[in-house]
N, C-alpha and C positions, 0 to 999 in steps of 0.2 A: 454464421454462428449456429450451434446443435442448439436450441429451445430444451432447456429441462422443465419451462413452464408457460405460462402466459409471454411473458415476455424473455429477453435473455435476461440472464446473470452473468454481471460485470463484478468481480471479488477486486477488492483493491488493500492491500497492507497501506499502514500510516505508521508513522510514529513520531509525526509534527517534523520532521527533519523539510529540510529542503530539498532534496531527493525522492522521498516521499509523499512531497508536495508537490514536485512533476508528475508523479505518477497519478496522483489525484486528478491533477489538470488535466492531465491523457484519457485517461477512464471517463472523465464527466464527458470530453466532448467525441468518445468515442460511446458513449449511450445515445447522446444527443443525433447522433449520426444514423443508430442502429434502431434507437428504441428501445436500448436495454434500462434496465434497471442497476443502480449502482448500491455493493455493499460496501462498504468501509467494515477494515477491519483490525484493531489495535490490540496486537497482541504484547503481552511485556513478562518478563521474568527477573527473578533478580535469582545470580548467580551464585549459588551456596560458597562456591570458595570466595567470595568478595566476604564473606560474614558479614555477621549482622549489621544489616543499613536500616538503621529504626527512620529514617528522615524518608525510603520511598515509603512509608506507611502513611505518610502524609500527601501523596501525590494525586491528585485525582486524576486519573486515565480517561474519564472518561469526558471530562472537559477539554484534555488533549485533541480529544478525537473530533469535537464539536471543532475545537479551533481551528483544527484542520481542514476538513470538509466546509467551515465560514469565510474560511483564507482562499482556498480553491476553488470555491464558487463565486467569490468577489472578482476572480480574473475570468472567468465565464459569467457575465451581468445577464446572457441571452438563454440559459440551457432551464430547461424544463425537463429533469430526468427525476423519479422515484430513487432517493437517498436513504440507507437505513444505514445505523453504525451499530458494531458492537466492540465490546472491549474482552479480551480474555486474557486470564493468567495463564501463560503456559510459553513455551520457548515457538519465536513468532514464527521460522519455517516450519515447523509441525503441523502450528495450528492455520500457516494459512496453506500446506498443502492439503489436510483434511475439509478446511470449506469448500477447495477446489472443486471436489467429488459432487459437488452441488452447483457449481459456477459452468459457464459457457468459456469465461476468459478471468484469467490471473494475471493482475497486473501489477509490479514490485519497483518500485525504486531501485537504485544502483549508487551508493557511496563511493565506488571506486577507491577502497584504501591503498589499494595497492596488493600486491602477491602475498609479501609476507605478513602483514597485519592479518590479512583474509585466511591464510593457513591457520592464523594461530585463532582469530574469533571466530570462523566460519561464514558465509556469504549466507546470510537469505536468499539472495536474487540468484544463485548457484544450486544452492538445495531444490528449490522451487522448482527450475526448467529443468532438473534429472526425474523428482518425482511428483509434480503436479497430476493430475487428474484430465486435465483438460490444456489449452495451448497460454503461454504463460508468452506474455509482452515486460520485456526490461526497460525501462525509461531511465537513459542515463542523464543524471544533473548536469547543466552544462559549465563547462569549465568561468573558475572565478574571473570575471571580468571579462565575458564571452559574451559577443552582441549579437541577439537571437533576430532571425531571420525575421521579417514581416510578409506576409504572404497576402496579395490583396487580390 
């Protein structure tokens, strides 16, 4: 990893998903590994043409974020890594290809909607590895009802 400081920067998107929450688990035990530092980062928008949704004005984001990173780190009981979150307003591939510019590694979830959902909403995890910053790991969720390997 390139050091942009003391230690690395590990940038990881969240947004409580289950996809998201692999990626989380990936980032923690790939600090835990390196050394790095991990940021969480929850970015959210809401979509002018959906109009007005007074009910997300009620959402706290950044209790999301906490949840996330409390759930991620419950399945690493052993990692001792520097955690910091933040939450921003703003559409999530933007903002997390601009923290990238400050990260060593971008790490994003992967939904897998499929072609044409992905044409019509866009891919974060697409945007990401065309203009990240720095080298960008996709962590694909693994399929429902898929028995994850144990490695001892």
């Amino acid at each position: 990893m390139v050091m942009h400081g003391i230690r690395p920067v590990i940038v990881v998107g969240t947004d409580g998903s289950p996809g998201s929450l692999e990626a989380l688990r990936w980032a923690l035990r790939q600090a835990q590994a390196t050394g790095a530092e991990v940021r969480v980062l929850l970015a959210w928008e809401v979509a002018t043409s959906l109009g007005n949704l007074s009910e997300m004005d009620d959402v706290d984001w950044a209790d999301i974020a906490r949840t996330a990173v409390e759930e991620a780190a419950a399945a690493e009981p052993d990692f001792s890594v520097p955690i910091s979150t933040e939450v921003v307003n703003g559409r999530p591939s933007n903002v997390l290809v601009e923290a990238s510019k400050d990260a060593d590694l971008l790490v994003v979830g992967c939904r897998g909607h499929g072609r044409v959902l992905e044409m019509m909403l866009g891919s974060v995890s697409d945007h990401c590895t065309h203009h990240a910053y720095c080298p960008v790991v996709v962590v694909r969720s693994p399929a429902p009802g898929a028995q994850k390997l144990a490695v001892k």
